[in-house]
C-alpha positions in Angstrom: 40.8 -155.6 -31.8 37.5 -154.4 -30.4 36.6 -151.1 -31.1 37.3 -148.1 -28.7 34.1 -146.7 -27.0 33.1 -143.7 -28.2 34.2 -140.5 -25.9 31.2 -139.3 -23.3 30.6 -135.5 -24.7 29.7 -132.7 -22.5 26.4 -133.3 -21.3 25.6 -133.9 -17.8 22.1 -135.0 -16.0 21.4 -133.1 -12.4 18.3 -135.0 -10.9 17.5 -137.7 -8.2 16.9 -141.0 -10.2 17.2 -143.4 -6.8 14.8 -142.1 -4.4 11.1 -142.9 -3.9 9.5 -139.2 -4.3 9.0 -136.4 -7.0 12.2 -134.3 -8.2 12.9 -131.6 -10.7 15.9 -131.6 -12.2 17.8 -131.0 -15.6 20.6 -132.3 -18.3 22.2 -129.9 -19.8 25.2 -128.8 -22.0 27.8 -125.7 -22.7 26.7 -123.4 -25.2 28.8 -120.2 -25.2 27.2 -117.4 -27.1 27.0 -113.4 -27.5 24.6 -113.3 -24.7 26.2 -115.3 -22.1 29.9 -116.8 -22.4 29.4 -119.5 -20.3 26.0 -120.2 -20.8 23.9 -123.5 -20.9 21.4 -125.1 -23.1 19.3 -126.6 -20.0 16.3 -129.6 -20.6 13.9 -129.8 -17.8 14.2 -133.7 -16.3 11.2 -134.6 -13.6 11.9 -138.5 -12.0 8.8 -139.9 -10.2 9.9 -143.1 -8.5 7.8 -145.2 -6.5 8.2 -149.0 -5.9 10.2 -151.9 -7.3 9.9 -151.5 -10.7 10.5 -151.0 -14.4 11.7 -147.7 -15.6 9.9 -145.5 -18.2 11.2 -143.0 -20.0 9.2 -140.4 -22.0 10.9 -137.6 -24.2 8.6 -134.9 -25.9 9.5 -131.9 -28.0 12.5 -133.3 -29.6 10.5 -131.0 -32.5 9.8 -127.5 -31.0 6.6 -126.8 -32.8 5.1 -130.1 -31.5 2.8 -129.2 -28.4 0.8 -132.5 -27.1 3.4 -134.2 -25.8 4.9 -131.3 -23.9 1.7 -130.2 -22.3 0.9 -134.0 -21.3 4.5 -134.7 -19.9 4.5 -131.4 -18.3 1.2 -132.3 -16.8 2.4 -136.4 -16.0 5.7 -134.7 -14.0 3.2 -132.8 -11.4 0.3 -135.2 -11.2 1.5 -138.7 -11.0 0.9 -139.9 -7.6 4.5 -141.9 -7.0 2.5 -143.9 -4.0 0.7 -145.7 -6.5 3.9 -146.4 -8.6 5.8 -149.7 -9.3 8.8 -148.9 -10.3 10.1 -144.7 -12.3 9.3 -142.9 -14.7 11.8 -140.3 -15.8 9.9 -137.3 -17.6 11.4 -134.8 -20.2 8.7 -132.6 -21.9 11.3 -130.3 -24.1 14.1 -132.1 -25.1 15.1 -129.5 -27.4 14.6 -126.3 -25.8 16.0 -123.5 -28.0 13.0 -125.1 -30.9 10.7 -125.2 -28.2 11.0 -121.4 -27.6 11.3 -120.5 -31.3 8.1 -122.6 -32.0 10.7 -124.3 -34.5 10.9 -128.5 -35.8 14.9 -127.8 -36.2 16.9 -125.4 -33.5 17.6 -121.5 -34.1 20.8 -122.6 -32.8 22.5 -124.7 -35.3 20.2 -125.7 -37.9 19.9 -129.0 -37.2 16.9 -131.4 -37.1 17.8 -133.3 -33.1 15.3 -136.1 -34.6 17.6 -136.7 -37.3 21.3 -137.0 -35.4 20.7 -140.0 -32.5 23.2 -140.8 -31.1 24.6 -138.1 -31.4 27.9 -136.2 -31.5 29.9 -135.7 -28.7 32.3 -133.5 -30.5 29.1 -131.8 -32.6 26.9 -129.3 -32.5 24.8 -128.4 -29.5 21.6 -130.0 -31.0 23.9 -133.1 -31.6 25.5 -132.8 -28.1 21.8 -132.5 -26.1 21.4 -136.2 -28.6 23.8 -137.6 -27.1 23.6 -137.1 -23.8 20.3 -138.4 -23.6 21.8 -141.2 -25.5 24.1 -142.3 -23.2 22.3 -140.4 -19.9 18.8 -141.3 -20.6 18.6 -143.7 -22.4 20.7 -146.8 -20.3 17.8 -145.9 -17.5 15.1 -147.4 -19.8 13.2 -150.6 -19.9 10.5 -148.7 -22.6 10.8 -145.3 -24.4 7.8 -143.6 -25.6 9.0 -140.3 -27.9 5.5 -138.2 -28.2 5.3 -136.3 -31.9 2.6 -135.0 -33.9 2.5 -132.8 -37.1 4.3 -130.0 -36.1 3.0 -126.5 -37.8 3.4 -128.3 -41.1 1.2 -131.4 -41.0 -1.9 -132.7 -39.7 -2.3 -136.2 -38.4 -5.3 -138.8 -36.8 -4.2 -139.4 -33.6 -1.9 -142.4 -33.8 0.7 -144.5 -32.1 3.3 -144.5 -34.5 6.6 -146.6 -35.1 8.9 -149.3 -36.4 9.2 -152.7 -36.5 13.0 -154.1 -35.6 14.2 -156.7 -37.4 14.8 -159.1 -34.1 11.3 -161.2 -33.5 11.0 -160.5 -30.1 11.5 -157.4 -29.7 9.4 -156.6 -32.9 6.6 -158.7 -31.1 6.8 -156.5 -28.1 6.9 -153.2 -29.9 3.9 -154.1 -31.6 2.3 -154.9 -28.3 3.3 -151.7 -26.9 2.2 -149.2 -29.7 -1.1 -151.2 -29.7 -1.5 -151.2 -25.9 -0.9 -147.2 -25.9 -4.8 -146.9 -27.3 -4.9 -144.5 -29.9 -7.8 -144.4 -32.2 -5.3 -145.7 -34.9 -1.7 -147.4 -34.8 0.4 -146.9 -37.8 3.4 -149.1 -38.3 5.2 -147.8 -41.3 7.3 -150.7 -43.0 10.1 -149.2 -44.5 11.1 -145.8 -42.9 13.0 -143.3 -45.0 13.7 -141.4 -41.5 16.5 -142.8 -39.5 18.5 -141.8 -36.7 15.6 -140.8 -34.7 15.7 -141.7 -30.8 13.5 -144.2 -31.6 15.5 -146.4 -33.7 18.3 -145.5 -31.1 16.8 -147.4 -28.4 15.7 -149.8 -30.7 19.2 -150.7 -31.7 19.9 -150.8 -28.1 17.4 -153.7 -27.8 14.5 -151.0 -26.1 11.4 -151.2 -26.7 10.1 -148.0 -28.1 7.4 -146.4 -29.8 6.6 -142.9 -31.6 3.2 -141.0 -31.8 1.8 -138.2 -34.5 -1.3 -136.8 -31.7 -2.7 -133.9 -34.9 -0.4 -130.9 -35.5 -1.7 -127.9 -37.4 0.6 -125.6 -35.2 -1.9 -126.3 -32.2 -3.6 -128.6 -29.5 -7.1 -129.8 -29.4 -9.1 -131.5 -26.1 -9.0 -134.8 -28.6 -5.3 -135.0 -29.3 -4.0 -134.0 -25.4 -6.5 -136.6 -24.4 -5.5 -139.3 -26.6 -1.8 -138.6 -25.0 -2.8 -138.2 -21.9 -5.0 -141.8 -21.6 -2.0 -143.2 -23.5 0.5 -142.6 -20.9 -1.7 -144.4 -18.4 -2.4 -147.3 -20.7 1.6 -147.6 -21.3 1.6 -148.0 -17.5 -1.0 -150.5 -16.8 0.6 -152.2 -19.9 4.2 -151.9 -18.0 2.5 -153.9 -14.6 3.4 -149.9 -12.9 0.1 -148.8 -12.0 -3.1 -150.4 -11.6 -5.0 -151.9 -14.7 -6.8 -149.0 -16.6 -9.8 -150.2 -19.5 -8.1 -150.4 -22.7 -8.9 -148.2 -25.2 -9.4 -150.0 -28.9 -7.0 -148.9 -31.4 -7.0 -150.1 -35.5 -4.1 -151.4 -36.3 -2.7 -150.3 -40.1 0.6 -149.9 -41.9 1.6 -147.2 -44.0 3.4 -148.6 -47.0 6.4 -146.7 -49.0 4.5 -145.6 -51.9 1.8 -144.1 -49.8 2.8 -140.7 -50.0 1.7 -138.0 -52.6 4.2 -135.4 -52.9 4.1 -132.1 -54.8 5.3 -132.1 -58.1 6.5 -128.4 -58.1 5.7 -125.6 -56.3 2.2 -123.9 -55.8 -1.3 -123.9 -53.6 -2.8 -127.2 -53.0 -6.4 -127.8 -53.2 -7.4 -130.8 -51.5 -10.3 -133.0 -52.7 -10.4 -135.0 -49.5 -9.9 -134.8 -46.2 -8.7 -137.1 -43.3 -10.0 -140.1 -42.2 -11.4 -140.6 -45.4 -11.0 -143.8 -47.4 -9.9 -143.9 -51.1 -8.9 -145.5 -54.1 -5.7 -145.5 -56.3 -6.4 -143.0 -59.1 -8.8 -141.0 -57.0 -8.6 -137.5 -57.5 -6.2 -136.3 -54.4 -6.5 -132.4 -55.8 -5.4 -129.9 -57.4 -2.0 -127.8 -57.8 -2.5 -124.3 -58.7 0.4 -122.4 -60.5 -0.1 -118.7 -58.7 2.8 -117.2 -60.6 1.4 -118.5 -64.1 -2.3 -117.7 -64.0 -2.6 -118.4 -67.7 -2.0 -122.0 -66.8 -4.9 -124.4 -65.9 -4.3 -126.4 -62.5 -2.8 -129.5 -62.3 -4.8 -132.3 -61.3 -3.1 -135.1 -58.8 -4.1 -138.1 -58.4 -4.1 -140.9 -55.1 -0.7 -143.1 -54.9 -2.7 -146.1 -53.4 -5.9 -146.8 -52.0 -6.4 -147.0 -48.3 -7.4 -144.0 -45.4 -6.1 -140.5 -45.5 -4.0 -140.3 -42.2 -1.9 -137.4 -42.8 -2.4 -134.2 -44.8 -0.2 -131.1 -45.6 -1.5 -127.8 -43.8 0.7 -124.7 -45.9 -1.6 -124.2 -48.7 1.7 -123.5 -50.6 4.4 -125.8 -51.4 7.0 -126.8 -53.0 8.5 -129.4 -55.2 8.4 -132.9 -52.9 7.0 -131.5 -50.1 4.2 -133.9 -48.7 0.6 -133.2 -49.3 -1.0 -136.7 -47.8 -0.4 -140.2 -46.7 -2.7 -143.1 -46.7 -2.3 -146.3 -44.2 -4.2 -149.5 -44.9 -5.3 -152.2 -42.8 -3.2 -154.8 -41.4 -3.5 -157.5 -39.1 -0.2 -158.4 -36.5 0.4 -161.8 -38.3 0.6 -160.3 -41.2 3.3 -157.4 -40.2 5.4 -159.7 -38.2 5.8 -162.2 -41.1 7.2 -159.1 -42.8 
């Protein structure tokens, strides 16, 4: 017997999605606390429809302490002209509000990392209620999904498009076109994820093409990193037949490969040797681990897991045990990850 759909949970969406024009809306779901009884955990939703046409959907802030997305969809919601549109784009810059206002990657609420519990619960927490609805909400509106990250307040990143690679040719072949087509300086495509149930991989199951990006970190925003997200969105658009043709911006295409990552191996202050964009060699000196508590003990050298470029680096000085300090990417060409 065929399974029984799963139960809807409590989230509803409150915004135009049929008519040509610019509206403000929200989705949103109970959350009864000391403060307010019947109170609301409410995600800003802005639809700009114009023409016949595909439907976009871009999500930002799924992490709280992740800021160029936000800024650039907040900015997309109020400036894109819906007379030059083929087709909608629906728009939510803070998909997880109470990290957003905490400045938080996981919610003050419940604990819970949203990035990490696509699809969702209906009968969950509220971080896994708000994934569901836009599971089953959002994400049946969408011809492409593009989910904006960076490095949050603990990790710095190149500017990069950055995704997965499904399993089903075709679709593979036109996720690859779109996380090239978005134009960052660099496209990472990381071949075997240890993160799942991201909203990614939930549309990707779904057959939707989707793409992430990692625009810098450090805790803040630079010119360089809105800009890349900002260009991006209108490249993603040309690339969609929705607006106009824009120039398209050259990206290098590279993979990040599972033993790529140097993590701590105990706690301490990392000295770096390096820093991004630089290219290096397996056995490189990476840096050095200081033992504060111990100061009788000389530092402990690490050394690089691979060669290839430095894409991503740690920004805490002190860590602990596993915690990331880099990851290196290496070249690739599209043949070559596809035959993968």
């Amino acid at each position: 017997m065929p399974d029984k759909a799963a139960p809807a949970g409590p989230a509803r969406l409150e915004v135009e999605l049929e008519k040509t024009g610019r509206h403000f809306g929200e989705m949103f779901v109970p959350y009864s606390h000391d403060r307010s009884a019947y109170g609301r955990i409410s995600v800003p939703v802005a639809v700009v429809r114009g023409g016949p046409g595909p439907t976009l959907l871009c999500v930002a802030g799924i992490h709280g302490d992740e800021y160029e997305g936000q800024i650039a969809l907040m900015r997309l919601a109020h400036l894109l002209d819906f007379n030059k549109l083929s087709g909608r784009v629906v728009i939510v810059p803070m998909a997880n509000p109470p990290a957003s206002m905490a400045a938080r990657r996981t919610s003050p609420v419940d604990g819970v990392n949203m990035a990490r519990c696509f699809p969702g619960k209906a009968d969950g927490s509220p971080s896994e209620q708000l994934a569901e609805g836009m599971s089953r909400l959002l994400l049946p509106l969408a011809d492409c999904v593009v989910d904006f990250h960076s490095g949050g307040s603990t990790l710095d990143y190149l500017p990069c498009a950055f995704g997965r690679l499904p399993d089903v040719p075709a679709l593979a072949n036109r996720v690859l076109d779109l996380m090239q087509a978005f134009g960052a300086p660099h496209t990472f495509v990381v071949t075997r994820p240890e993160a799942s149930a991201t909203f990614v991989s939930a549309a990707l199951e779904k057959g939707v093409p989707a793409m992430a990006t990692e625009l810098g970190g450090a805790g803040q925003v630079t010119r360089q990193t809105l800009d890349v997200a900002w260009q991006g969105l209108f490249n993603i658009l040309a690339f969609m037949g929705m607006i106009a043709g824009v120039p398209k911006s050259p990206t290098r295409l590279m993979e990040v490969l599972p033993g790529a990552f140097l993590r701590a191996p105990g706690a301490g202050m990392f000295e770096p040797a390096t820093s991004l964009g630089a290219m290096v060699e397996a056995g490189d000196i990476a840096g050095r681990l200081w033992n504060s508590d111990r100061l009788e003990r000389a530092p402990e050298d690490l050394f690089m897991p691979d060669e290839g470029m430095v894409v991503c680096r740690r920004v805490p000085v002190r860590c602990e045990r596993a915690d990331v300090l880099l990851h290196l990417a290496r070249d690739v060409s599209v043949p070559d990850l596809l035959r993968r």
